[in-house]
C-alpha positions in Angstrom: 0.0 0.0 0.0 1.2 3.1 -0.6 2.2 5.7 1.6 -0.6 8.4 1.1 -3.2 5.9 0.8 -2.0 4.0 4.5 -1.7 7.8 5.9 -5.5 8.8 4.7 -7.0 5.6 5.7 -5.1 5.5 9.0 -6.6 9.7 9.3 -10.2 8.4 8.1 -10.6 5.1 10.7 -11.8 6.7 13.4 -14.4 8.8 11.1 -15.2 5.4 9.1 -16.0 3.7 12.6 -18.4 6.6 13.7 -20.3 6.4 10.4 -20.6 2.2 10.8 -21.7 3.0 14.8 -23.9 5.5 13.6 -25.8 3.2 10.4 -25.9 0.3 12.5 -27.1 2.1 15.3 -30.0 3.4 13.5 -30.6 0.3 11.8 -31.4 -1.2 15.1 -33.6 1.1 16.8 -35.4 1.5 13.2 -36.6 -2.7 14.3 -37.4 -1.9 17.4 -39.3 1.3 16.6 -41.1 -0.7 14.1 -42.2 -3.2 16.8 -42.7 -1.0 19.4 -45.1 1.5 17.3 -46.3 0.1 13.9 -44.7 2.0 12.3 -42.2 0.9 9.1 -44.3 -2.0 8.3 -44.5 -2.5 12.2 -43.3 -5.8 14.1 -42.0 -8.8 11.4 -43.8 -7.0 8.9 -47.3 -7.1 10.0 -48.1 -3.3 10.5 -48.9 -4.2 13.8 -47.1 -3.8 17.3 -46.1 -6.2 19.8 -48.2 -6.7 23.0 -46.9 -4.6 25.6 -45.1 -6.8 28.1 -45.2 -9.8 25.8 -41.8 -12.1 26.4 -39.7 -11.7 24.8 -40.3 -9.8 21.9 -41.9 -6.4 23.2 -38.1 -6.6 25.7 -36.2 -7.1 22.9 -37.7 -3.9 21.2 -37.1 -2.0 23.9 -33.6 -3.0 24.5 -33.2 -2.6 20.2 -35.3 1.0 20.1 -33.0 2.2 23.4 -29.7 0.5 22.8 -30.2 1.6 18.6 -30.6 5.2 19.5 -27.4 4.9 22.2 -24.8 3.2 20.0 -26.1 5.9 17.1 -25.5 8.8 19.5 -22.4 7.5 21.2 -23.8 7.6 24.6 -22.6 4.5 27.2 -21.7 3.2 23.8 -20.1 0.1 24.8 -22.4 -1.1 27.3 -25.3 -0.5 24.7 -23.4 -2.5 22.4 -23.0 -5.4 24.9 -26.5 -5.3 25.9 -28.0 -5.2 22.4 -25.4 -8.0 21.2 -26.4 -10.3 23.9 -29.9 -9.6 23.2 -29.0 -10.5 19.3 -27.5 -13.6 20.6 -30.2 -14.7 22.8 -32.8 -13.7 19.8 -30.5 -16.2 17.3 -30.2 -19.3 19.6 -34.1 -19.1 20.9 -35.2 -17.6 17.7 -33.7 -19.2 14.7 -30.9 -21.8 15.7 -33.4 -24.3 16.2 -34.9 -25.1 12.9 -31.5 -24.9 11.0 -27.6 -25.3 11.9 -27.1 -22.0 9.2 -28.6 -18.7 9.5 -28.7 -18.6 5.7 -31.0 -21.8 6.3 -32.8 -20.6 9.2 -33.4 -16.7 9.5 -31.0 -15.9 11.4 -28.7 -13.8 9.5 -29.4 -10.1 10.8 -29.3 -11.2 14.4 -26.0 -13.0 13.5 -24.7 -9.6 11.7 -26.2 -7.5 14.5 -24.8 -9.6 17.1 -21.1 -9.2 15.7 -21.5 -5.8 14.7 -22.3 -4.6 17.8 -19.6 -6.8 19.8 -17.3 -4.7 16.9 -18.5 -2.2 18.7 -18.2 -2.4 22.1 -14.3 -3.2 21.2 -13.5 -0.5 19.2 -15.9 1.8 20.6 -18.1 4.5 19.7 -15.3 6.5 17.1 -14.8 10.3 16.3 -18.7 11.4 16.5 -20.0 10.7 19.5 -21.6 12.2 22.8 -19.2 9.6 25.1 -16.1 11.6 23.2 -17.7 14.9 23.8 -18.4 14.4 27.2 -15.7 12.1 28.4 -13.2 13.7 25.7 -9.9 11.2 24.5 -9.9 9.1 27.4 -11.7 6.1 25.8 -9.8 6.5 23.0 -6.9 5.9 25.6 -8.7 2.5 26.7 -8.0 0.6 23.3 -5.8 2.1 21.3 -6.2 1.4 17.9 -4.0 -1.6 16.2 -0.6 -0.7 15.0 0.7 -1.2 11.6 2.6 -4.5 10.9 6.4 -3.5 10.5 7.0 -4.6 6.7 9.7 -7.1 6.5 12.9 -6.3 5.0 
């Protein structure tokens, strides 16, 4: 790689791992919003909502509406990330795991994707745009540094 591109993308990362926090982020809370209210072809589809209280889907629109809008923010952005990729998880292995081995076989594959991204997410943390940077400034950047470049061998 050359040496202007590996100094751009290493100066656009940070910015390239807000934008994924952000889309996935809203991506979420847009399937628990449509659960939660109707609204976006409501829950699975149905233009309907999910009974209030009803296990566990009206939780797990809760915890995809509030932890969506969090990791999108950057607020608490790891622990939303945790929380909603547990819940992802839990929604894969109750859900869809039990009528196939593959998520390609069994429905599975946004929980699958959401459940990584958002583990991605937690590690890395929430990037350059984010309330948790403007409130708690560079020191979660401090807590996990980003990865070094390999040393090219001579």
């Amino acid at each position: 790689m050359s040496a202007s591109l590996a100094s751009f993308t290493q100066r656009a990362t940070p910015h390239v791992l807000a934008l994924f926090r952000v889309v996935v982020g809203l991506l979420f809370a847009c399937h628990g919003a449509s659960s939660l209210f109707g609204v976006l072809g409501g829950a699975m589809g149905t233009g309907h909502t999910v009974p209030t209280g009803a296990w566990p889907a009206w939780y797990a629109a809760v915890i995809q509406l509030g932890g969506g809008i969090l990791v999108l923010v950057g607020l608490s952005t790891r622990a939303a990330a945790v929380v909603s990729s547990g819940s992802m998880a839990y929604a894969y292995f109750s859900v869809h795991q039990g009528t196939a081995l593959w998520p390609l076989q069994n429905g599975g594959e946004p929980s699958v994707m959401f459940c990584w991204a958002f583990l991605l997410i937690a590690f890395i943390g929430p990037g350059a745009w984010s309330l948790d940077r403007l409130f708690f400034g560079d020191r979660q950047a401090a807590q996990a540094p980003a990865a070094q470049p390999e040393a090219s061998a001579v």
